[in-house]
C-alpha positions, 0 to 999 in steps of 0.5 A: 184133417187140418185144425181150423183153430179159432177161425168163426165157421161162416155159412155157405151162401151159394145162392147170393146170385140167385137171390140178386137175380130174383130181385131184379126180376121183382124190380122190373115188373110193370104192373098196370092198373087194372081197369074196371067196368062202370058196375066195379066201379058203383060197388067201389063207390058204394063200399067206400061210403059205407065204410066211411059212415060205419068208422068201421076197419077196413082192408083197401087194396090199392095200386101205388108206385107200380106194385099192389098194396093191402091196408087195414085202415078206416076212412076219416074223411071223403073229398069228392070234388077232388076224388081222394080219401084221408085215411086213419094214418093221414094218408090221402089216397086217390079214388083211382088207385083202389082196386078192392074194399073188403 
């Protein structure tokens, strides 16, 4: 057997093209967003006023850039006219890419 000295072992990384690959498929997904029917949408509505007057957390599921985002937020302020909400984080958010309130 040949001594290898001092040279660092380094792991072998046979999977390199696998994960390349795997993110590529990640990357080329399209997800849509889903539509609703008028009775979703009125318990959408109806969880988001409650969850405004309550100042209480809640976990909004929202579709964003083509991919589905949860965050654990408060509601700070509603703006019907222009159908947005402004979050804890200053974030404002359209009532079109909420897809669940819990």
């Amino acid at each position: 057997m040949i001594d290898r000295g001092f040279i660092k072992w380094q792991p072998f990384n046979s999977l390199i093209t696998n994960k390349e690959m795997l993110n590529n498929i990640h990357n080329e997904k399209n997800i849509s967003l889903p539509t609703f029917f008028p009775e979703k949408l009125q318990i959408l509505n109806e969880k988001i006023t409650n969850a405004y007057y309550s100042k209480s957390y809640i976990n909004i599921t929202l579709y964003e850039n083509n991919l589905i985002k949860t965050l654990k937020t408060k509601i700070i302020a509603l703006y019907p006219s222009n159908n947005t909400l402004k979050l804890i984080n200053n974030q404002i958010i359209s009532f079109n890419q909420i897809i669940n309130i819990n």
